[in-house]
C-alpha positions in Angstrom: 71.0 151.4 63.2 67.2 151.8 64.6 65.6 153.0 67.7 67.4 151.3 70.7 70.7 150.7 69.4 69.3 147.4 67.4 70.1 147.2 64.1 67.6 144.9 61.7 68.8 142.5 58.9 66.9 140.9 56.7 67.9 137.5 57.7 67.0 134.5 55.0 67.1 131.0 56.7 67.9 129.5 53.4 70.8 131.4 52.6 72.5 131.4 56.0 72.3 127.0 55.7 73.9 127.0 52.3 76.8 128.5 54.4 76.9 126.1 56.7 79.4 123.5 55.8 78.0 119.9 55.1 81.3 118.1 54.6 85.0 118.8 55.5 87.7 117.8 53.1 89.7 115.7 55.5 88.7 113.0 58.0 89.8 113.2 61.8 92.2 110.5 60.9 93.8 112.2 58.3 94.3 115.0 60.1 95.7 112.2 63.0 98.4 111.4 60.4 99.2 115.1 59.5 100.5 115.4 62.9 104.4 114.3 63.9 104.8 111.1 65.7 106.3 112.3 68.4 104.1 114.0 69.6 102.1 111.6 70.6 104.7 110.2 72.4 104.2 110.6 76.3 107.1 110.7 78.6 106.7 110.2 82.5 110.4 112.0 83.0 109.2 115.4 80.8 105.7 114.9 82.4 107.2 115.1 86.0 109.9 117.3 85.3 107.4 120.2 85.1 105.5 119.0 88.1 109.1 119.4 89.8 110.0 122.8 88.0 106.5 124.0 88.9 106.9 123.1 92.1 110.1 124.9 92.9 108.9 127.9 90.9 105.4 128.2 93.4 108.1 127.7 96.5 110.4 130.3 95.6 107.3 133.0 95.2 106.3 132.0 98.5 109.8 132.0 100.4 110.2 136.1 98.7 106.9 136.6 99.0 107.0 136.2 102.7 110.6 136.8 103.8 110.5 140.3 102.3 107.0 141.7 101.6 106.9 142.4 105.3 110.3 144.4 105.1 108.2 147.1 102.4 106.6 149.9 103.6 103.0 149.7 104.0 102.4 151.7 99.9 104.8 149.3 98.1 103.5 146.2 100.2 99.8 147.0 99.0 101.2 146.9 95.5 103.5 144.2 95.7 101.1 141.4 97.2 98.8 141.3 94.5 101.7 141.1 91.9 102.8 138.0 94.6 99.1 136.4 94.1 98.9 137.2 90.3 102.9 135.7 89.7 101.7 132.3 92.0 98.5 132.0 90.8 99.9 131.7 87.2 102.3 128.7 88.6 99.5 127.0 90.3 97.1 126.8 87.2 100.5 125.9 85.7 100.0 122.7 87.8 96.0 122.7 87.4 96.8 122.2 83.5 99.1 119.1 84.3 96.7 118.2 86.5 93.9 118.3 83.5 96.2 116.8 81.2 96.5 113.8 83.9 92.9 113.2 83.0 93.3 113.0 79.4 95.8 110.4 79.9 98.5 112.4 78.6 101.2 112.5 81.7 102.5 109.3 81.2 101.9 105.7 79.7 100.4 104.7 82.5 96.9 104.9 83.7 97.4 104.8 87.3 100.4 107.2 87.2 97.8 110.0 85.6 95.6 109.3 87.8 97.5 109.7 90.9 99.3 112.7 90.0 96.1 114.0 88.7 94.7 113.1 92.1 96.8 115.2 93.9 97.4 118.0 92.2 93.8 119.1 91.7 93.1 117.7 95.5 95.6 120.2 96.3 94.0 123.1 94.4 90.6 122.6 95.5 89.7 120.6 92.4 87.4 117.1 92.5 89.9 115.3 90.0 87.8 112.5 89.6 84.3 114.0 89.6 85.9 117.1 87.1 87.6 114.4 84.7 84.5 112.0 83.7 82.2 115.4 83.1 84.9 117.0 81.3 85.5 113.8 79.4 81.8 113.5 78.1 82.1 117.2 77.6 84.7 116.7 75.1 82.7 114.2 73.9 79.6 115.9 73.4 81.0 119.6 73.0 78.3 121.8 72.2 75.4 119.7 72.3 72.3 120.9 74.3 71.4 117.2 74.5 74.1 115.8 75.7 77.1 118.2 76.9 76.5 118.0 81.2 78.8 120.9 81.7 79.1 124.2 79.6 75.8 124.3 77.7 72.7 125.1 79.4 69.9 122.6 79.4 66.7 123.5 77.7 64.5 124.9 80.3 62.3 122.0 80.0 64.6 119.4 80.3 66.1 120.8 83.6 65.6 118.4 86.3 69.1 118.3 88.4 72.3 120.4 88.2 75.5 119.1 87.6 77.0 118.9 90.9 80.8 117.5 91.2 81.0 116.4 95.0 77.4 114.5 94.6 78.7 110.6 94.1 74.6 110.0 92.5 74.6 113.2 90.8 73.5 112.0 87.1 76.2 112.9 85.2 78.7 109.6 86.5 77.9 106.3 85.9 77.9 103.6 88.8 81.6 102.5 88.1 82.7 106.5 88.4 81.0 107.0 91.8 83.7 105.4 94.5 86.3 107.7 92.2 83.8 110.7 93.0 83.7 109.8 96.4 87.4 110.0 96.5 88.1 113.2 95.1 85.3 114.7 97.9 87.9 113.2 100.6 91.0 114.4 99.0 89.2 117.8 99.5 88.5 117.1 103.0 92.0 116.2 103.7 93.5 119.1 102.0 91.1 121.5 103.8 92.4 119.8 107.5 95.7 120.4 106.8 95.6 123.7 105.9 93.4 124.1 109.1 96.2 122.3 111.0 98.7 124.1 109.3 97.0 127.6 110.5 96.5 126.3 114.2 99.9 125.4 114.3 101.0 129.1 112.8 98.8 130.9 115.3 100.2 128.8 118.4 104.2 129.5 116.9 102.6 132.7 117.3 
């Protein structure tokens, strides 16, 4: 260990790219055909039998949470809302996943049905669906690549010449065909932020 808490190796170049692997001993297709049929088998009725089970789940938090929370003394209520948040939060990135997995085309065999379902449920948890699933698609694409990767690599500093911005229709990152999609997901926002605005005007009036 030297001065500073920085400890000094005497790194060799040469030797640390021998370790580098230049060649693996399978291809991505056999490794395609290691894995079960089945389970590349997509089934609407499984698919939407979690969005359903999820569903119920994040309702019966809520219904405890806020029939008897208010019945605990003011201690035990300061403890047992955040085990409320943490418990829902935990169901709703249950349905953010299925959501995610909507834009992998993985819900169902059908395009439109991923996309809808995928539209909704990220629209509902403040998520651009659209805008979020062709950046994280070229991310997958170009994982790790300071070239090419648009969302969790940084740019080199003198390459930087816009950020990636998810509610920006002509942000570069989508194509022309992706932008009315972008659009799209920036008014499912909208409409889930005016209902929950409605539904808190309508709270404070019952009130």
């Amino acid at each position: 260990m030297c001065a500073g808490g920085r400890m000094s190796y005497p790194f060799d170049d040469k030797k640390i790219l021998e370790r580098v692997p230049v060649g693996l001993p399978f291809s991505l297709s056999d490794l395609k055909k290691a894995i079960p049929a089945h389970c590349f088998k997509r089934s609407v009725i499984r698919s939407s039998y979690y969005v359903v089970h999820d569903l119920i789940v994040a309702y019966v938090f809520y219904f405890l949470a806020n029939t008897y929370i208010s019945f605990l003394s003011t201690p035990l209520a300061y403890l047992a809302w955040p085990v409320y948040w943490f418990c829902q939060a935990s169901i709703l990135t249950g349905l953010w996943v299925i959501g995610h997995e909507c834009g992998h085309h993985a819900f169902s065999e059908y395009q439109w049905i991923d996309d809808t379902i995928g539209f909704i449920l990220h629209s509902t948890l403040m998520t651009p669906y659209f805008s979020w699933k062709y950046s994280h698609r070229n991310h997958h694409a170009n994982t790790n690549s300071l070239d090419n990767d648009k969302v969790y690599i940084p740019k080199r500093k003198s390459k930087v010449r816009w950020f990636a911005n998810h509610f920006d229709p002509m942000n570069p990152i989508f194509t022309e065909h992706e932008r009315i999609q972008v659009l799209l997901s920036d008014i499912g926002l909208l409409a889930v932020f005016y209902a929950i605005k409605l539904a808190v005007t309508y709270m404070e009036f019952r009130c």
